[in-house]
C-alpha positions as CSV (number, residue, x, y, z in Angstrom):
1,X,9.8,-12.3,10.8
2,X,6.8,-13.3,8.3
3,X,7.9,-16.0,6.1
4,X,6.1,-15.2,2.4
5,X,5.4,-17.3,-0.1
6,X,5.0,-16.0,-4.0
7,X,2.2,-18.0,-5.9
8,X,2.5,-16.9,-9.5
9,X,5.7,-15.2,-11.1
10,X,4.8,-13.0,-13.6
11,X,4.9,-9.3,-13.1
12,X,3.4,-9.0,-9.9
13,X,5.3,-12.0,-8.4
14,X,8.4,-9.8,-9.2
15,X,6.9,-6.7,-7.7
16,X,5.8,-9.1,-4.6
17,X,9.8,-10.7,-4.6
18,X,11.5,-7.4,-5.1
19,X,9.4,-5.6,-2.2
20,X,9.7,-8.5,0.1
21,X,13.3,-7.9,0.1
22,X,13.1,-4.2,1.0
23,X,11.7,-5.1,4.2
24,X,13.4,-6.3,6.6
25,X,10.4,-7.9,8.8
26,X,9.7,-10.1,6.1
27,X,11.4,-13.3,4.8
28,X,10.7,-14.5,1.2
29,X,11.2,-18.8,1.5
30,X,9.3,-19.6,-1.8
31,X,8.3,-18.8,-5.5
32,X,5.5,-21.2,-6.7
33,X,4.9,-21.7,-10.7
34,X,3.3,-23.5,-12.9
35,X,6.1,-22.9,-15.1
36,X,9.4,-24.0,-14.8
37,X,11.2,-21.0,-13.7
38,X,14.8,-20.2,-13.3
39,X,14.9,-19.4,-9.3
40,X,16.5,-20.4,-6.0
41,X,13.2,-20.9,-4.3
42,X,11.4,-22.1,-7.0
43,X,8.9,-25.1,-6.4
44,X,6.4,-26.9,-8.6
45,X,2.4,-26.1,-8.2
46,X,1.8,-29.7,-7.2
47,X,4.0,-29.2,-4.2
48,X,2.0,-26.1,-2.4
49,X,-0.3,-29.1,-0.5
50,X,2.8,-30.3,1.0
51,X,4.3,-26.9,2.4
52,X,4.4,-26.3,6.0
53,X,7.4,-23.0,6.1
54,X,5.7,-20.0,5.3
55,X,3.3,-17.9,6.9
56,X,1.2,-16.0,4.3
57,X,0.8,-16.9,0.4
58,X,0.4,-13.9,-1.3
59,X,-1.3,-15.1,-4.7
60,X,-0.3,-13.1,-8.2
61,X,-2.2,-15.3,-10.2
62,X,-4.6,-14.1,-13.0
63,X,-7.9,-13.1,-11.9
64,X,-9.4,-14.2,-15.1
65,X,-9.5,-17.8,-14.2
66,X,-5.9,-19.1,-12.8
67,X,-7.0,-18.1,-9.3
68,X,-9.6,-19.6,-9.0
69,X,-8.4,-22.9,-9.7
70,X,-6.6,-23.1,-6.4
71,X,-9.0,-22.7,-4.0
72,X,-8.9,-25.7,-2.7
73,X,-5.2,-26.3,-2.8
74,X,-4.7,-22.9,-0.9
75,X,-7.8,-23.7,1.5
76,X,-5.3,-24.8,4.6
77,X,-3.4,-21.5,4.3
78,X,-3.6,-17.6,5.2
79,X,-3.4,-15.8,1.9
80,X,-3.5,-12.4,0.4
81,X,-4.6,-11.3,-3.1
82,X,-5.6,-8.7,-5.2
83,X,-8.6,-10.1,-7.0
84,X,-9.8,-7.8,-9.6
85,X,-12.3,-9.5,-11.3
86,X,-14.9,-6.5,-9.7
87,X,-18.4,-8.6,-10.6
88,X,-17.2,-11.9,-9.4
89,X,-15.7,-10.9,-5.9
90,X,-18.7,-11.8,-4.0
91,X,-19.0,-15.3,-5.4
92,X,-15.0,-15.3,-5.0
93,X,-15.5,-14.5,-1.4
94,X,-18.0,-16.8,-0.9
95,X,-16.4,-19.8,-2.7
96,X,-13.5,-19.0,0.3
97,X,-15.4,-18.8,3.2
98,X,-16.8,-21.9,2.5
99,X,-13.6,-23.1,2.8
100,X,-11.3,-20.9,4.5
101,X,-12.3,-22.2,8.1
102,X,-9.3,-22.1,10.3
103,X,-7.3,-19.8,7.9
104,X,-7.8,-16.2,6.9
105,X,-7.5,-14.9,3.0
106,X,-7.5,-11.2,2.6
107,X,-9.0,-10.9,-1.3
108,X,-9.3,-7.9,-3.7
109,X,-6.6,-6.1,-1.8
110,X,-5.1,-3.6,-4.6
111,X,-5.7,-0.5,-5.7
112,X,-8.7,-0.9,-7.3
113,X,-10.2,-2.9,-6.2
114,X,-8.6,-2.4,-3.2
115,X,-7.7,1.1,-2.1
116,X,-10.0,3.0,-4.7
117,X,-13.3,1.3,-3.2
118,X,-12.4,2.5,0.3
119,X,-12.5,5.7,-1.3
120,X,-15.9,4.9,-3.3
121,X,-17.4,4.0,0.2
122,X,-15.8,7.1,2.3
123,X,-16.0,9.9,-0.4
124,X,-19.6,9.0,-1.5
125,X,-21.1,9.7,1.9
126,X,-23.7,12.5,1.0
127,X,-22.7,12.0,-2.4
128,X,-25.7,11.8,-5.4
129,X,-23.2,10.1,-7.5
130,X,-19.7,8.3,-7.7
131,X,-17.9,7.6,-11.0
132,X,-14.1,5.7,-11.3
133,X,-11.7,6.6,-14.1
134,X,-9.3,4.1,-15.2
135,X,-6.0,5.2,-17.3
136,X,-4.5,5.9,-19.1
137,X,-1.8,2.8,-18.2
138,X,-1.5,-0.8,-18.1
139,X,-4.7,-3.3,-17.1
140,X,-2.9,-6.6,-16.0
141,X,-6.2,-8.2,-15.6
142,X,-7.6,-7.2,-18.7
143,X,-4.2,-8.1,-20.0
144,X,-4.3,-11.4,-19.0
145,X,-8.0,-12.3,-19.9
146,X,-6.8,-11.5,-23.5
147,X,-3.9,-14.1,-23.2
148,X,-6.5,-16.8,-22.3
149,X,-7.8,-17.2,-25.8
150,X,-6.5,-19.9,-27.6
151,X,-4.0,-18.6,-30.1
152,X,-2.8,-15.7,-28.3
153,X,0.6,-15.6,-28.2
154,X,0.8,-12.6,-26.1
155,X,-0.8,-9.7,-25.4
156,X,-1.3,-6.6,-23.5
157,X,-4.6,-3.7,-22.7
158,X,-4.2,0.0,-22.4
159,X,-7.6,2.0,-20.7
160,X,-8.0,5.0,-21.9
161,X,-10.3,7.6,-20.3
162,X,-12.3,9.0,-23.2
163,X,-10.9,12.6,-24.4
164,X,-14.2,14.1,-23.0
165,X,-15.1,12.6,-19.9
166,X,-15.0,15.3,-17.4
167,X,-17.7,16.7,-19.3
168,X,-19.5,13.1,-19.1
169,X,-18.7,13.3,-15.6
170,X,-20.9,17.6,-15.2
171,X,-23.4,15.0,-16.8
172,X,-23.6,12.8,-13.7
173,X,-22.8,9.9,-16.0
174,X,-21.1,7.0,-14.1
175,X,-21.0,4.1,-16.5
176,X,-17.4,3.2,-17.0
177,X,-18.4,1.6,-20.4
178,X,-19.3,5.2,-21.6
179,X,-15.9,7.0,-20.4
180,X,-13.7,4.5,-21.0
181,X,-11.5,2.9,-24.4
182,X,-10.1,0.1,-24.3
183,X,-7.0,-0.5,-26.5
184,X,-5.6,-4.0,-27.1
185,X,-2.2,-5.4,-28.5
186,X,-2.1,-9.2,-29.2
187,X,0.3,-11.3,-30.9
188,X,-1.3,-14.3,-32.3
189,X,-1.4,-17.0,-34.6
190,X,-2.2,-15.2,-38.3
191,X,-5.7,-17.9,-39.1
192,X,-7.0,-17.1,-35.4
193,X,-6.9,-13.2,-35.8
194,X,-10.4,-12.8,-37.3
195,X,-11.9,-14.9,-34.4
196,X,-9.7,-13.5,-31.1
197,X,-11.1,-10.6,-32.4
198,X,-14.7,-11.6,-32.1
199,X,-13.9,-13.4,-28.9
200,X,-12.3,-9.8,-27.4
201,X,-14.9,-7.5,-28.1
202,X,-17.8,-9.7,-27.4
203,X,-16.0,-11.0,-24.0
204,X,-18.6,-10.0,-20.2
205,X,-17.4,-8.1,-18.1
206,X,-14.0,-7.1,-19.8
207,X,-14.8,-5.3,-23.2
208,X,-18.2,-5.9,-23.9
209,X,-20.0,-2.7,-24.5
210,X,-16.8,-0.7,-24.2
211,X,-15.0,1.0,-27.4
212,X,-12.5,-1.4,-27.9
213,X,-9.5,-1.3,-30.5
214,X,-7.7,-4.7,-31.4
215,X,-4.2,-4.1,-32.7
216,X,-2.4,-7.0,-34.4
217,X,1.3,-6.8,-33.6
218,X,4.2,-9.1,-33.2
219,X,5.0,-10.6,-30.4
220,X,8.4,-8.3,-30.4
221,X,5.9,-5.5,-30.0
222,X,4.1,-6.8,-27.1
223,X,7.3,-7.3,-25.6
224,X,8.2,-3.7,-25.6
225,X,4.8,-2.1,-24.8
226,X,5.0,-4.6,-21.8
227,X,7.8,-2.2,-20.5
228,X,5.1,0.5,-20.2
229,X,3.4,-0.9,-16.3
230,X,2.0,3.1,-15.4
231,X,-1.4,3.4,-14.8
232,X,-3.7,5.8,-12.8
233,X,-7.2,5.8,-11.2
234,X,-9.3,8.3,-10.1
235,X,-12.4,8.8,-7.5
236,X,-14.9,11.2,-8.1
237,X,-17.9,11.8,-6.1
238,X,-20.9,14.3,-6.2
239,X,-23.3,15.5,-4.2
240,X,-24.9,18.6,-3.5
241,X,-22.8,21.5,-2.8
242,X,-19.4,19.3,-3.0
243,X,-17.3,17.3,-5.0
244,X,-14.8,14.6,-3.7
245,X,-11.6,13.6,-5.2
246,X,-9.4,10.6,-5.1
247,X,-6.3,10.1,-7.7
248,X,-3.5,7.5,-7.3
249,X,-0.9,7.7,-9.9
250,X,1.5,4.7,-10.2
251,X,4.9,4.7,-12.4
252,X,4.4,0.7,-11.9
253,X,1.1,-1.0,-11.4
254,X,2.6,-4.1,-10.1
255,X,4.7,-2.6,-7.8
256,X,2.1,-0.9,-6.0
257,X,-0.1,-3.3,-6.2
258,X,2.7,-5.6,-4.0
259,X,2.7,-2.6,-1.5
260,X,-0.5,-2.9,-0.8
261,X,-0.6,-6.4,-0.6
262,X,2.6,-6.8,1.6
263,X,1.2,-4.2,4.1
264,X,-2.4,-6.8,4.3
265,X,0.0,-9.2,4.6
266,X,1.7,-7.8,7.7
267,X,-1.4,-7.1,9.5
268,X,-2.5,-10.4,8.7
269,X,-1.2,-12.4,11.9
270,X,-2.8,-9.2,14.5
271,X,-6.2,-9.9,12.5
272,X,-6.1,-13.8,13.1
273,X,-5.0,-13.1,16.8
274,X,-8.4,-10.7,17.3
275,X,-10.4,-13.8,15.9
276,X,-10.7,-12.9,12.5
277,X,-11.1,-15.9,10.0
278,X,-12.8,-16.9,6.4
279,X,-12.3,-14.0,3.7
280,X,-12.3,-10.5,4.1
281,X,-11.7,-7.8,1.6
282,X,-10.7,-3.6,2.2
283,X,-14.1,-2.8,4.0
284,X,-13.9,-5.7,6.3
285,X,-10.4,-5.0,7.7
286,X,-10.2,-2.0,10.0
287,X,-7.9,0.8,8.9
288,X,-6.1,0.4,12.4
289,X,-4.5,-2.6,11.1
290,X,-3.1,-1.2,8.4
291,X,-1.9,2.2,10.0
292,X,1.9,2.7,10.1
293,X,1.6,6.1,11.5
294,X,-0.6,8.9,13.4
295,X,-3.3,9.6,10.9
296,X,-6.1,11.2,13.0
């Protein structure tokens, strides 16, 4: 039985909580917040240093900053996380393994990143070029990098692919900033709007350089478009004389992105017992850890 801890309890702590209890090899003990949450296994942040009862900590905390403010708190234990934050994950992964000495922290672990950049590595053998599609659905990290501004109330991202794209993609073009809209909801305080604004479309590595749309809404609105979680992704490589395709279509981001991460999370005690240690993400771990059935 793996005892799992839940760090974070947004969306995809529920996922995390309600897939837990599907399984019958793992054992949920506690739900960490910052927040004082209604919940029979709920602890405080300040008390994670102190816990010696769980296993793995499987971390659905924002990849925006939150994360990344527990480093050192989570340093002593093994931990799982689907860090999306794609320009950062090397310094992420090096901040960890500077750190990470006796435990093990399996990072980036979703779909994308996560499942899609297997695909990216295996589908662009040969290949000339190699472009991801995003959308249209929900992007929790983008999502939750738009809650960070002061005076957001709340707030939620839709990625659209652009209404011509497979043509961009005959072009060879791979530049997600050119096939990609991104279409924002916030709720805020009425004198901020004119600056969140500014902040949103100006913000690296988010929506800077992307089309992006800022809709002002209520925070009743954002509540209801939060009930929308679908999103999709999509793989396409080129090359001479082929094309490679990989699509994953999800009724619920979070929820698969807690399948993924449950199913790193069981592997997780056969990868420290072969010696593996520090941080690894989806190209480090062989696929035979992960396996549940014949494949070959």
């Amino acid at each position: 039985m793996l005892k799992i801890a839940i760090v974070g309890y947004g969306n995809l702590g529920k996922s995390l909580q309600k897939e837990t209890e599907k399984d019958a090899n793992l054992q949920l003990v506690a739900v960490y917040s910052r927040r004082n949450i209604q919940h029979p296994l709920y602890r405080p942040m300040k008390e994670l240093t102190k816990a010696t009862d769980f296993d793995v900590a499987m971390l659905a905390l924002g990849s925006y900053s939150d994360i990344e403010e527990y480093i050192d708190e989570l340093a002593p234990f093994d931990t799982v996380d689907s860090f999306d934050t794609h320009y950062k994950i090397a310094e992420y992964k090096a901040r960890l393994n500077a750190v990470k000495k006796d435990a093990l922290a399996l990072i980036s672990v979703g779909w994308d990143p996560g499942l899609l950049s297997l695909a990216r590595a295996v589908f662009g053998i040969g290949a000339t070029n190699c472009t991801t599609l995003w959308g249209e659905g929900v992007s929790q990290g983008h999502s939750n990098a738009i809650r960070s501004i002061p005076g957001v109330i709340d707030a939620i991202q839709f990625t659209v692919p652009k209404p011509d794209v497979r043509n961009l993609i005959e072009q060879g073009i791979t530049d997600g900033k050119k096939m990609h809209d991104r279409i924002c909801y916030v709720a805020c305080i009425e004198s901020d709007k004119e600056d969140i604004q500014r902040q949103i479309v100006t913000m690296p590595n988010y929506f800077e350089g992307y089309d992006t749309q800022v809709n002002f809404v209520t925070a009743q609105q954002v509540r209801e478009l939060k009930q929308r979680t679908h999103h999709r992704g999509q793989v396409v490589c080129r090359g001479e004389g082929f094309e490679a395709n990989c699509t994953v279509i999800l009724k619920s981001n979070p929820d698969y992105t807690a399948k993924i991460m449950l199913a790193y999370a069981k592997a997780l005690p056969r990868l420290k017992a072969d010696g593996y240690r520090g941080a690894l993400d989806v190209l480090d771990v062989p696929l035979k850890y992960l396996a549940t059935r014949e494949v070959l």
